[in-house]
Backbone as JSON Lines, residues from 0, in Angstrom:
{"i":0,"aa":"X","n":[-69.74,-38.44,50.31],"ca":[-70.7,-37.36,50.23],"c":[-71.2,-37.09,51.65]}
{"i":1,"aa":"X","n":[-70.91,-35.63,52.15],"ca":[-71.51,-35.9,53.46],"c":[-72.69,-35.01,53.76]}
{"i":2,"aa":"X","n":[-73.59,-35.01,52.92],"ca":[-75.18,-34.43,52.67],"c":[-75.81,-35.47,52.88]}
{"i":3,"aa":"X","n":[-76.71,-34.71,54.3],"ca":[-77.68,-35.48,54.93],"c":[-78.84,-36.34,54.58]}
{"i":4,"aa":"X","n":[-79.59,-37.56,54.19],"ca":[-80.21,-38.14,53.3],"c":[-81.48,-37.5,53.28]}
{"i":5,"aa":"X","n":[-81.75,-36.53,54.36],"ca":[-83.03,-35.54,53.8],"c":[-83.28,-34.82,53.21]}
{"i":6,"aa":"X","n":[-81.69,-33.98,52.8],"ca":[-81.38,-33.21,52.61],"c":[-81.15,-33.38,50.94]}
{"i":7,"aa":"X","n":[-80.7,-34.58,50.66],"ca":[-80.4,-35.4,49.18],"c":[-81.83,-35.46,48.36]}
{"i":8,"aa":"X","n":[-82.53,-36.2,49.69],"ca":[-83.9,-36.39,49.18],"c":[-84.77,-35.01,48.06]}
{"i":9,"aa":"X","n":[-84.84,-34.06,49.37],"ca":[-85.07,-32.66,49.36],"c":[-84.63,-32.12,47.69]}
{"i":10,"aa":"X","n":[-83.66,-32.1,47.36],"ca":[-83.26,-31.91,46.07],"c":[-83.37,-32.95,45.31]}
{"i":11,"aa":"X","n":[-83.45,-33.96,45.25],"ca":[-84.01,-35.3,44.35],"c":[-85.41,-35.14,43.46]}
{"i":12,"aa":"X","n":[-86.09,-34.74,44.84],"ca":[-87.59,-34.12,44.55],"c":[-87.68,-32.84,43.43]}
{"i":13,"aa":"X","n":[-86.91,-32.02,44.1],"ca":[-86.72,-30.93,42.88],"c":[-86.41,-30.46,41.87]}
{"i":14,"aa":"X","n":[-85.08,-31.54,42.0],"ca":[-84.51,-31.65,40.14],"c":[-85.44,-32.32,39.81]}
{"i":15,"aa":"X","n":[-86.03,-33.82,39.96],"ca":[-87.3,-34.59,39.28],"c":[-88.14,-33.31,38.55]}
{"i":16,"aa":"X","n":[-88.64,-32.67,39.99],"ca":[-89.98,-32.08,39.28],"c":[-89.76,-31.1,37.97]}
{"i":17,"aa":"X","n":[-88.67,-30.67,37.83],"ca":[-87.8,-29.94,36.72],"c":[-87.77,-30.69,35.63]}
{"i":18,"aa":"X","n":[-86.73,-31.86,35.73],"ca":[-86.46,-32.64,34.65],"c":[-87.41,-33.81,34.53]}
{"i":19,"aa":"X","n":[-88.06,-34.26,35.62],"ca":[-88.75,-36.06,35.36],"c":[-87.98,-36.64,35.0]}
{"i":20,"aa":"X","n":[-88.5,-37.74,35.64],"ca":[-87.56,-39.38,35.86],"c":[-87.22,-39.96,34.27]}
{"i":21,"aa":"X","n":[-87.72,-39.26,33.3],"ca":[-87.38,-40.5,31.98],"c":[-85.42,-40.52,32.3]}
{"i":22,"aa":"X","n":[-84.99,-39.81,32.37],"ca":[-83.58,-40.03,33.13],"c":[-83.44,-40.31,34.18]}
{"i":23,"aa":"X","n":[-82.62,-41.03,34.94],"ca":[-82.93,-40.7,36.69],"c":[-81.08,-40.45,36.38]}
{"i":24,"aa":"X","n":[-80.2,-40.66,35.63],"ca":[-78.8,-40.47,35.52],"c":[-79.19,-38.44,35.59]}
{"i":25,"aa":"X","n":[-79.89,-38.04,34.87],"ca":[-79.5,-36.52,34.25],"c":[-80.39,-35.83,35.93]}
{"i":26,"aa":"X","n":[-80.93,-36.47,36.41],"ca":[-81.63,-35.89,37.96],"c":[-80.5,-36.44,38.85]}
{"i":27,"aa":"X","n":[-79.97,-37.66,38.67],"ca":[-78.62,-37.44,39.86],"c":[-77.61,-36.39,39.73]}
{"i":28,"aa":"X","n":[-77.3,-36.29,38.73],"ca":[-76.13,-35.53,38.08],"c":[-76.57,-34.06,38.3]}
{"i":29,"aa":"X","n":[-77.85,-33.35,37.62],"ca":[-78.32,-32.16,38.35],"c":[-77.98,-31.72,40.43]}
{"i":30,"aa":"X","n":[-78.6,-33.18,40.97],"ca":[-78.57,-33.06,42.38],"c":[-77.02,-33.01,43.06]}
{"i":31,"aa":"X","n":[-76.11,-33.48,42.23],"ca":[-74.43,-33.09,42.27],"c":[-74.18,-32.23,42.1]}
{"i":32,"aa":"X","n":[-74.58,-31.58,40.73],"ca":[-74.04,-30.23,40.84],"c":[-74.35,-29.03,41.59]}
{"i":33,"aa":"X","n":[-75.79,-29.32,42.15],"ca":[-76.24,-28.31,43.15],"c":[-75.27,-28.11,44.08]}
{"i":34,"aa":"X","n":[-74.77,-29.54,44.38],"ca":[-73.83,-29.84,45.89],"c":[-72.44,-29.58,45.65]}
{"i":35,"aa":"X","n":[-71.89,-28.95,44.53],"ca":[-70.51,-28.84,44.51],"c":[-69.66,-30.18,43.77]}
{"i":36,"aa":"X","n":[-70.67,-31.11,43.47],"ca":[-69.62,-32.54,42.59],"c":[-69.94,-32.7,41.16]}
{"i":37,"aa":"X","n":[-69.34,-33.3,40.52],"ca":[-68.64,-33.53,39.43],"c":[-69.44,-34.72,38.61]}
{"i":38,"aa":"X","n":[-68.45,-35.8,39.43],"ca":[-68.84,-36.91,38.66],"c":[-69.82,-37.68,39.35]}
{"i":39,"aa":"X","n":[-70.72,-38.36,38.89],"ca":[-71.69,-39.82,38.45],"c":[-71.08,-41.3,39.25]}
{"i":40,"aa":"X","n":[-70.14,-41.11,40.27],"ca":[-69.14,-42.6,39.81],"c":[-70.64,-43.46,40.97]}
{"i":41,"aa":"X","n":[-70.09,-44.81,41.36],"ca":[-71.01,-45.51,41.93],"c":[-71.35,-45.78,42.86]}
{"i":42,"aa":"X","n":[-70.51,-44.66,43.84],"ca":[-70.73,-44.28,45.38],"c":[-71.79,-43.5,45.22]}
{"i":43,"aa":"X","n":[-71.94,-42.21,44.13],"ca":[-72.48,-41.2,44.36],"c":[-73.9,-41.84,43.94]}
{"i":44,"aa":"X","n":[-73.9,-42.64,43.29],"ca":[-75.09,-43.51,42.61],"c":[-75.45,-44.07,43.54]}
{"i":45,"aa":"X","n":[-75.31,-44.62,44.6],"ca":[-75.33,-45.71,45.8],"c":[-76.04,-44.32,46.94]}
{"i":46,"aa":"X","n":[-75.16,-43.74,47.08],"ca":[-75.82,-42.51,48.25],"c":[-77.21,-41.77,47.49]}
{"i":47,"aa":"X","n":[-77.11,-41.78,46.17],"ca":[-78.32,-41.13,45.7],"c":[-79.23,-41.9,46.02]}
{"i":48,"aa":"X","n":[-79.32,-43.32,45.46],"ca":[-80.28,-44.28,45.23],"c":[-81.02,-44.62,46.68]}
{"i":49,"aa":"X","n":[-79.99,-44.34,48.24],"ca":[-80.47,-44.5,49.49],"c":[-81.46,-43.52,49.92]}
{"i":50,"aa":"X","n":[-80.77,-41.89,49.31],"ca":[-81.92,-41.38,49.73],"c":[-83.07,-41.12,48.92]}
{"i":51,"aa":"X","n":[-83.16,-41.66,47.77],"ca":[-84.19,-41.48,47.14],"c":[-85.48,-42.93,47.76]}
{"i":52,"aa":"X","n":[-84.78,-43.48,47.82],"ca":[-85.5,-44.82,48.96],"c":[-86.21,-44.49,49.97]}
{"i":53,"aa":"X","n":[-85.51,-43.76,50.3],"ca":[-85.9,-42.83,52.18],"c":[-87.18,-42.09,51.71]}
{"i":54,"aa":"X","n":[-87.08,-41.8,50.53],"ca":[-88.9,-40.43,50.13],"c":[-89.83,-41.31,49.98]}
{"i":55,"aa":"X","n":[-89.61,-42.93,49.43],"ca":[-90.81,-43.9,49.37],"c":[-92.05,-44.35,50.58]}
């Protein structure tokens, strides 16, 4: 994934405020499809989970 982790963040924030965290799978998966991807696998889970770290 080569979207910048502020940039991840940035939309993390926004699908949340849409959907809320009782999912955090259906707010990653939203923040993919904004970006042009597909699947969920456990890279994309791994790059999500960093920049959602980075907003703490």
């Amino acid at each position: 994934m080569d979207v910048p982790s502020a940039e991840l963040a940035a939309l993390l924030e926004d699908a949340a405020n849409s959907l809320g965290w009782q999912d955090p799978d259906a707010v990653f998966r939203e923040v993919l499809g904004r970006i042009g991807l597909l699947r969920l696998n456990s890279e994309a889970r791994r790059v999500l989970m960093n920049a959602l770290r980075a907003t703490e």
